[in-house]
N, C-alpha and C positions, 0 to 999 in steps of 0.2 A: 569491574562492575559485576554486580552480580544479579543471580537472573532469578525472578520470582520463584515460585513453586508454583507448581499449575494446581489446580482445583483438583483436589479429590486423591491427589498423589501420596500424601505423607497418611489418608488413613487408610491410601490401596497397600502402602509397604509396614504399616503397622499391622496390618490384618493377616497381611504373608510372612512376617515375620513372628509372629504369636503360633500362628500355625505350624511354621518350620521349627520353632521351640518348642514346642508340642510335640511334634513327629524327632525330629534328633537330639532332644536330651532329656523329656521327660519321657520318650520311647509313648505316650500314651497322642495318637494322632485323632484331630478332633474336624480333621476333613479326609478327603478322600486325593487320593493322587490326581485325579482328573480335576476336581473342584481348583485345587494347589496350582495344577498346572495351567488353567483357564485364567485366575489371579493372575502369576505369573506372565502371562502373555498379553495381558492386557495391560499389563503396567509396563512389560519391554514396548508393545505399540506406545503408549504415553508419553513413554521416554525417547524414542524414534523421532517421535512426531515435535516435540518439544526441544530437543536439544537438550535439556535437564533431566541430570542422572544427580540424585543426593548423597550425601558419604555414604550411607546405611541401606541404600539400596539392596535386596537381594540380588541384584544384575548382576553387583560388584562380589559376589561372596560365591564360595565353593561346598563348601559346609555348614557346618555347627558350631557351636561353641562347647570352651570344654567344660566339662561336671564338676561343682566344685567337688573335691575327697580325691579326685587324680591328680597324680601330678603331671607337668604337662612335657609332653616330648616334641622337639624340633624334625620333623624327618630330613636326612640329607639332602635329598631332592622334593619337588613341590609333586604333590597329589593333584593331577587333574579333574574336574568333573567331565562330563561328556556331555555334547551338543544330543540333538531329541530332533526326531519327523516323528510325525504320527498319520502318516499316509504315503501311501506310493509316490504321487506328486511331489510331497516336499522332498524325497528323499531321491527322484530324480533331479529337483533342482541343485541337491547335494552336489549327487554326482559332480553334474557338468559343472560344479563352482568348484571343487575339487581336481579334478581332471582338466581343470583351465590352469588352476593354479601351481599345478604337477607340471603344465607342457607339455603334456601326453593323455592318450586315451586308452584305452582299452586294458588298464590298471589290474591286476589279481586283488580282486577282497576276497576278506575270509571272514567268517561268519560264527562267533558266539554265543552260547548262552546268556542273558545278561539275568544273571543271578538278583532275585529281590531279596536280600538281606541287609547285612552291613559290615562295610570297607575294613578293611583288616591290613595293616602293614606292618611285617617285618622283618627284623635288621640281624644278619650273620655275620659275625666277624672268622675268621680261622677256623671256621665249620662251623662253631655254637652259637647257638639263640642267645640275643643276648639285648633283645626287647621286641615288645610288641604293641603299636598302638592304633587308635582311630584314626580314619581321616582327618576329625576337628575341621579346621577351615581350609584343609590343605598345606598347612606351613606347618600348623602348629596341632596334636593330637592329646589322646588321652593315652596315657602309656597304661598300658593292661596285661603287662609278662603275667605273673599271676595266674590269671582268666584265660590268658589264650594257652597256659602250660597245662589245660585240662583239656583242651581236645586232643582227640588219640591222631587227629588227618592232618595237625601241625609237626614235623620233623624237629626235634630239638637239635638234632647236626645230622652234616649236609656233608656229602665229599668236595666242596667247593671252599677254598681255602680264602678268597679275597674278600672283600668288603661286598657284601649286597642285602639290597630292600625291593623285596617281594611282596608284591599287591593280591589281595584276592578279595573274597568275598566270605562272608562267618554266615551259615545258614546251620536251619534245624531241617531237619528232613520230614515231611508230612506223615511217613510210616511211625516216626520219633516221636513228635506232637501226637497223632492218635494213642499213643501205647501210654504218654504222659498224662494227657486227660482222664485216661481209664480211672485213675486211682486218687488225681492231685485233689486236693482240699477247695482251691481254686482255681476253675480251666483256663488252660491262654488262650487268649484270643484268635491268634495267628501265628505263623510257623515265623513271619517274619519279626514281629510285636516279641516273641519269644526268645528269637537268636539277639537281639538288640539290649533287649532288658537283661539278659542271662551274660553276654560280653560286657557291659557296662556297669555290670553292677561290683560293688564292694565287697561283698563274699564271694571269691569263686569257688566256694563249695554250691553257690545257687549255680553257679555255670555248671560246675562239673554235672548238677543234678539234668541237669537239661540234654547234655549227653550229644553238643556240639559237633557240627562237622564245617569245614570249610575246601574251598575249589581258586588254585591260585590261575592267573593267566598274565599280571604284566611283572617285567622286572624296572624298578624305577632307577635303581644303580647297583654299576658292574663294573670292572673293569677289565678293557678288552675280550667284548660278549663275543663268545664263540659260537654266537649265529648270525646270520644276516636276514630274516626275516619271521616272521609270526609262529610258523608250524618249527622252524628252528626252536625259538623259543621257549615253547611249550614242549619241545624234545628235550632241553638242558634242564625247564623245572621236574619232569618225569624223573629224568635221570638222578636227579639230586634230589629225590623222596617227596615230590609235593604233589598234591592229588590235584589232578587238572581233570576239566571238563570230558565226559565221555565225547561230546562233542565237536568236529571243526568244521565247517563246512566251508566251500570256495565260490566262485562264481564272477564273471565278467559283464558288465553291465549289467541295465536295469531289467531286463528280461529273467537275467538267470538267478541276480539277488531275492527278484518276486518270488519267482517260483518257491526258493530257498528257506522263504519268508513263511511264506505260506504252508510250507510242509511242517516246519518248527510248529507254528500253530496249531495244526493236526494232531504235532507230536505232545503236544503241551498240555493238557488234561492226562497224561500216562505216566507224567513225569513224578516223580516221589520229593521233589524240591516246586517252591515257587520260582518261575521267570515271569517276570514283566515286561520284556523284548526280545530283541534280539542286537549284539553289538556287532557293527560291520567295522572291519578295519583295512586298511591298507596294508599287505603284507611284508611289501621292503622298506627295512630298516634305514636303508641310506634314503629313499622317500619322504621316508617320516623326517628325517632330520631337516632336510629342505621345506619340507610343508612349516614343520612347528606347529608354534600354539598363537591363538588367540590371547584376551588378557584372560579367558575361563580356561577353553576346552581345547583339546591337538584338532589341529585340521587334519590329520588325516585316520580319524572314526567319527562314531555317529552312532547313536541309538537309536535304531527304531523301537519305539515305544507300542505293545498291544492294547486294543482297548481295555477300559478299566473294568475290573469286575468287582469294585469293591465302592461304594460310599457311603454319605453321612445322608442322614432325611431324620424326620419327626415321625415317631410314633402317637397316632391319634388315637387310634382304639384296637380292644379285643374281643374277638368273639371265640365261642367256642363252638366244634364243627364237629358231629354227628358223624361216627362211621357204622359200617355195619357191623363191626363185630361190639358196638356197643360204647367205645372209647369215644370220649371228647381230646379232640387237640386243640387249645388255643391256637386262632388265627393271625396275625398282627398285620394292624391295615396302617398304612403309610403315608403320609403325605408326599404326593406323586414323586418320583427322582427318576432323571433321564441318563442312561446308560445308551449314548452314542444312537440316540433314535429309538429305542424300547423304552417304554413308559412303565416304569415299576411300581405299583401300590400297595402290593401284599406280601408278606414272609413269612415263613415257616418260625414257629416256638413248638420244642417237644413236651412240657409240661409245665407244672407249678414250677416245680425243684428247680427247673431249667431258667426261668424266670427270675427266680432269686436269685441264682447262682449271679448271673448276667446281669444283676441290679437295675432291671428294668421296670418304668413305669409309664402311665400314661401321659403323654407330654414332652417326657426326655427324648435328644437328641439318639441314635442307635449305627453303627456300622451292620451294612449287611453287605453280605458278599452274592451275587449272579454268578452261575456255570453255567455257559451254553443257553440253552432255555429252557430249563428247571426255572423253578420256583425258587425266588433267593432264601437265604436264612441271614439271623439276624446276629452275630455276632458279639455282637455286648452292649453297652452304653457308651456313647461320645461324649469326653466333657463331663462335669461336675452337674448335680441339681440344681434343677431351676427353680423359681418359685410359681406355682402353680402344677404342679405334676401331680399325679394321684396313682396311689398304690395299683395294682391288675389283682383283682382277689378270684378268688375259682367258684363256679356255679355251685348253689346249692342243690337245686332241681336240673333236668333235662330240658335245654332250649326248645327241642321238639315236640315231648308230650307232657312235662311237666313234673314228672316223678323224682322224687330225691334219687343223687346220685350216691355211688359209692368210691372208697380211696383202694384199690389193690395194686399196692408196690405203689410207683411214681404215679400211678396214672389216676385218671377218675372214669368211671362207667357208669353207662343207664344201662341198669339189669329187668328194665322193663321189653324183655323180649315179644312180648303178646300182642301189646298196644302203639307201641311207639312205631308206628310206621314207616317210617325211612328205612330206619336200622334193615327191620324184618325183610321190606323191599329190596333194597340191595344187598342184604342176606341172601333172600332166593336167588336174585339176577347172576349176583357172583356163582353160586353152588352150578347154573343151569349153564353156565357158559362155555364157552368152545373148549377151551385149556380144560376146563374144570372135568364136571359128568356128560358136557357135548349132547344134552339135549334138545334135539333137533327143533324149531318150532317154539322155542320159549322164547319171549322176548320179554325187555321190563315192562310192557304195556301188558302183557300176561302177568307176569308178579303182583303187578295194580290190581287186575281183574281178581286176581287169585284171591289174593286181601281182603278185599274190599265184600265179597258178592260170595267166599267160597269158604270164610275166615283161617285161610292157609297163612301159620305164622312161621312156622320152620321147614326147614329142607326135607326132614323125617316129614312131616304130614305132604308132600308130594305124591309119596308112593301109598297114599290112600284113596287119591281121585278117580273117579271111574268115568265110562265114559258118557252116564246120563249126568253126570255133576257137569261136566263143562260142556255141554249141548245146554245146559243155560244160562250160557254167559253170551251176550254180544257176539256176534261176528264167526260163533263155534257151528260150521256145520260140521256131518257126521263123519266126513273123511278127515276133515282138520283134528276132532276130537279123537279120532282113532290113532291119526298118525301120530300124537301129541302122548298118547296111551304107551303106544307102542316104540319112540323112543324114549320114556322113563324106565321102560322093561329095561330094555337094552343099555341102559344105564348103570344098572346094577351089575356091572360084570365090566367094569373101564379099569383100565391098568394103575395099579396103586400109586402112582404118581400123582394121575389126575385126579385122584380119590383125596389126597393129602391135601394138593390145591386145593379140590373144593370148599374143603372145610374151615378155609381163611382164616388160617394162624395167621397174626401179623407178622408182617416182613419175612413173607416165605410167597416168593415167585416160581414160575414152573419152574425154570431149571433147578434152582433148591430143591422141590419137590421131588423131583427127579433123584438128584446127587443123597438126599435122605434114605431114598425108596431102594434107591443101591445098596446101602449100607447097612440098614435095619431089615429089607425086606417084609416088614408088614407093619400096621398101626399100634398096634400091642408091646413090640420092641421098640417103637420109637417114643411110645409114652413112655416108657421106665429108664430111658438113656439118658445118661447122667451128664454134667457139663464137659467131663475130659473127654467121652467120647463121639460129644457133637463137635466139640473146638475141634478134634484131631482130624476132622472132613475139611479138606481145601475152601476155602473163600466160604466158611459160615465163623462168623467172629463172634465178640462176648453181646452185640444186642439182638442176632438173631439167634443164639442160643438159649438167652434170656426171654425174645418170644416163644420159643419153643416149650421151654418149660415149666412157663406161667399159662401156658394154653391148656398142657392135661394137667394142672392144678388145679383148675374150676372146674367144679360139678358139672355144672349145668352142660357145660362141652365134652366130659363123656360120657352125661346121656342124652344129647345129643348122637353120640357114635352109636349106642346100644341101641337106640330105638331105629337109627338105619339098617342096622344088622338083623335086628326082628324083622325089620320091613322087607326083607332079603338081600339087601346090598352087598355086594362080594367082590373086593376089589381082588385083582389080579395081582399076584404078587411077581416084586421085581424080575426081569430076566434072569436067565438060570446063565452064571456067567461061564465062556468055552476054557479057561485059562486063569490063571494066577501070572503070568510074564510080568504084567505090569500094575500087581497089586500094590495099592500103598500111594501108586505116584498122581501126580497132578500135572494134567499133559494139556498144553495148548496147540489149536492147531488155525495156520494164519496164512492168508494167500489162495492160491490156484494150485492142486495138486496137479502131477501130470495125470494119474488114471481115477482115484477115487475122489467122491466129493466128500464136503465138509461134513457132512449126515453120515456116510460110508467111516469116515476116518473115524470119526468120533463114536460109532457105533462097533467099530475094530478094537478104538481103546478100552470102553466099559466091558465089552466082554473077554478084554484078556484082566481086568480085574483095575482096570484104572480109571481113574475119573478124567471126564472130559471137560475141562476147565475154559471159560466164557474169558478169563482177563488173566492178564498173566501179572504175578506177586512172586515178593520172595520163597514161599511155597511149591512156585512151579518147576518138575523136577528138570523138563526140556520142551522147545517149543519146536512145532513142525511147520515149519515155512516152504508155503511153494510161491510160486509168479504172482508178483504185486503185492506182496506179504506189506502191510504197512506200520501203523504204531506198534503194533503190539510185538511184533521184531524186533525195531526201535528199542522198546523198552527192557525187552530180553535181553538184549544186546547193552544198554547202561546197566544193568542186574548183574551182568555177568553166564546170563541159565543158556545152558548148553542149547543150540540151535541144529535139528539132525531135518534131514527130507525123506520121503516117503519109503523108500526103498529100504532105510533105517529103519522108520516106523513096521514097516511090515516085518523085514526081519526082527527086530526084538519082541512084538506083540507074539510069533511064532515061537520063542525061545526056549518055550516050556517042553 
């Protein structure tokens, strides 16, 4: 007898399976993992609740299907997926469903990366490679030797002489992706979208361009494995040339997995790869063999999955947003999307170009990605055109006073510097501000006054006011206006750093300001410095270079500078530095020193001739860690950059 299909069931798995065809074979995904995973869960409740599972189920499936153009490989042994919590709670009710079914409690797990790219397996015979394919559905893959013989992190032979299939993961690395886009004709979307498309595809001269890496951690067949547990494991793939996870961590119950959990998260925006979890496993191997499998997943792991920072929504409309140094950036307003209890409406677009590039329009579906609680960006378009969309064309006038704009390079400008009040306004607020020239007593409710009642449009007509001009303005008596007088004086004499801030080149924050003012020592040298010797300063790349040098390109910005200098302005130039020891380098410093603080340290390294670097990159030469030293260790530490403590620090800063 057979048993109906319940309502609503065959177009909940046609909707999830359009989806999951989306995401694993046409690599172009047209939901979000959470959206996916929400589907999914609602149609295993369905199925719970019903008794009825249909052949075509995704319940029942591991994978994907394979591409037509490969041909299809069998792996010896069946590829797993793995079982998902997405909370503390579920993943203690793991536990104890685990640890019941073990016979035992107080189990060793161990604690991996869980890599967001795509499943990679393969097969040595006698040492040599001698294929490579996809997951596919688990049984059955996409054989990809070819494609996988261009990444340099795959070993073509192994000192292991017997049959074995090695599992890992094929990712691009985010440092990879950023250096790709710089130049590509077409940018990728994602580091992940990238590693997928570039392993799957039929030229692997597109793989090789892409410049692939991969991280192995399971072995699926061996024989007579000469380990008995996890960290074993990942000892014999080391030993036999395969690049495993910087990673392992341990921990015994739910207390110590949290914790575990939770620092991974910390460490996870520093990381130069995507993870989307973390996988817990069961360490003994004769464990594992007892647990088994489910008809999907081994009962003895588990993903914990982290919230999503990626989905699909409708773009409604654009506007364009007024800064003070005169740029419009298109805005993009969203039809609301919930990220785990944050309600998302708006996203960042960097221009026209940027827009084209992303074939975006008004009405298309769009991925946009959330970090932390930054403002998301918009990532590309989801999905094919619809009908009704309309073109995003760019202003011809200024939203705010009305004046045609202009095109310089990518961007567009209102070079109505006089009239346009916003600009002007938070022109002066920014110049008056603490970082900035630190004058005392300016607020923007002063900038307004100024404007408005005084017609002060640039930072230069500041040091023209006297002190009967602002004794008629609201609220100005004679001490207020004097003390107002007297720190604009005292402004003209603030250390060249705060000087550079002030002047609000885009994407230049104090520290830049700073790390510039070292290098150049005065405004004069760093107007004529050219791109090699801004790129060759630690942590300034090709767009803050590119503000740099589009900034003393326009007139009007240095004369703006010359009519400060008329006005007396005289910035201080850089410190005179004690040493050259550690000229050249890029030094981080992380933690609790035992004598000096983080200001001392960092002001020991600039003046033996190095810079004090905020984040640590493959440019950092060594990091100094003292007590509670956290990510940025971490990441040192998967970089490989030498890690030295304070008594190092001080002896090499001397060495001169």
């Amino acid at each position: 007898m057979t048993q109906e299909t319940p309502q609503g069931m065959r177009e909940l798995i046609e909707e999830i399976n359009r989806a999951s065809y989306a995401y694993y074979v046409l690599d172009n995904p047209v939901i979000s993992d959470y959206q996916w995973d929400q589907l999914y869960d609602r149609l295993k409740k369905m199925e719970q609740e019903t008794g009825v599972i249909l052949p075509d189920s995704p319940t029942r499936q591991v994978g994907g299907e394979t591409l037509p153009g490969f041909e299809e490989h069998r792996h010896l042994n069946r590829l797993w997926s793995m079982d998902k919590v997405q909370s503390i709670e579920e993943l203690e009710a793991w536990i104890r469903r685990t640890e019941k079914l073990a016979g035992q409690t107080d189990l060793q797990y161990y604690l991996e990366y869980k890599f967001d790219g795509l499943t990679i397996n393969l097969t040595y015979r006698e040492g040599q490679l001698v294929q490579a394919a996809t997951r596919g559905n688990g049984t059955v893959g996409e054989a990809i030797l070819p494609q996988a013989m261009t990444i340099l992190s795959i070993p073509r032979r192994i000192p292991y002489q017997g049959i074995l299939e090695v599992q890992g993961e094929c990712i691009m690395r985010l440092s990879t992706l950023e250096k790709y886009n710089r130049t590509a004709r077409e940018p990728l979307k994602n580091a992940r979208n990238a590693a997928a498309g570039a392993l799957r595809n039929l030229d692997p001269a597109v793989t090789a361009s892409r410049h692939l890496d991969a991280f192995f951690y399971q072995i699926g067949t061996i024989e007579n494995p000469p380990y008995e547990d996890q960290p074993g494991m990942l000892a014999f793939l080391k030993e036999n040339g395969f690049q495993i996870s910087p990673y392992l961590g341990r921990g015994k119950g739910l207390a110590e997995l949290e914790r575990e959990i939770r620092r991974i998260g910390e460490v996870r925006p520093t990381l130069d790869w995507l993870i989307d979890g973390v996988v817990i496993k069961i360490g003994d191997t004769a464990i594992r063999r007892e647990l088994g499998f489910t008809e999907k997943f081994p009962r003895w792991a588990v993903a914990y999955k982290f919230k999503a920072e990626e989905g699909v929504t409708r773009l409604e409309r654009v506007t364009w947003e007024l800064g003070r140094t005169g740029k419009l950036t298109p805005l993009a307003h969203l039809a609301p999307i919930n990220f785990y209890g944050v309600t998302v409406r708006k996203a960042t677009l960097n221009n026209l170009g940027d827009i084209r590039r992303k074939d975006l329009a008004v009405g298309c579906n769009v991925w946009i990605r959330r970090s932390n609680d930054v403002i998301p960006e918009i990532l590309g378009r989801a999905g094919d055109a619809e009908p009704g969309e309309t073109p995003i064309e760019e202003p011809a006038v200024c939203p705010a006073c009305g004046q045609p704009v202009i095109r310089r390079g990518a961007h567009l400008f209102c070079m109505n510097r006089e009239t346009c009040r916003p600009q002007a306004v938070a022109r002066l607020s920014h110049f008056a501000s603490r970082d900035a020239m630190d004058i005392e007593g300016f607020s923007e409710k002063t900038a307004d006054q100024l404007y408005d009642s005084l017609g002060i449009r640039q930072p230069a007509d500041l040091y023209q006011l006297t002190e009967e001009k602002l004794l008629s303005l609201d609220g100005f008596q004679q001490k207020k206006a004097a003390n107002l007088i007297a720190a604009m004086e005292k402004s003209k004499h603030r250390p060249l750093p705060a000087f550079l801030y002030a002047l609000g080149i885009p994407n230049i924050g104090a520290k830049t300001a700073r790390d510039l003012a070292e290098v150049f020592g005065s405004v004069e040298k760093l107007a004529q410095a050219g791109e090699e010797e801004l790129t060759r300063i630690p942590d300034i790349g090709e767009i803050v270079t590119q503000s740099i040098r589009e900034y003393f390109s326009f007139p009007e910005n240095l004369e703006l500078i010359r009519r400060l200098t008329e006005a007396g302005v005289r910035p201080e130039n850089a410190e005179t530095r004690r040493g050259n020891a550690l000229a050249g380098l890029s030094i981080v410093v992380t933690g609790t020193l035992p004598t000096l603080s983080r200001k001392e340290a960092e002001d020991l390294i600039r003046g033996a001739g190095g810079t004090a670097a905020g984040s640590v990159s493959k440019k950092t030469a060594f990091v100094v860690a003292g007590e509670n030293a956290g990510s940025k260790l971490t990441k040192a530490q998967s970089l490989g950059i030498e890690i030295i403590d304070e008594d190092e620090l001080l002896r090499r800063a001397a060495a001169d």
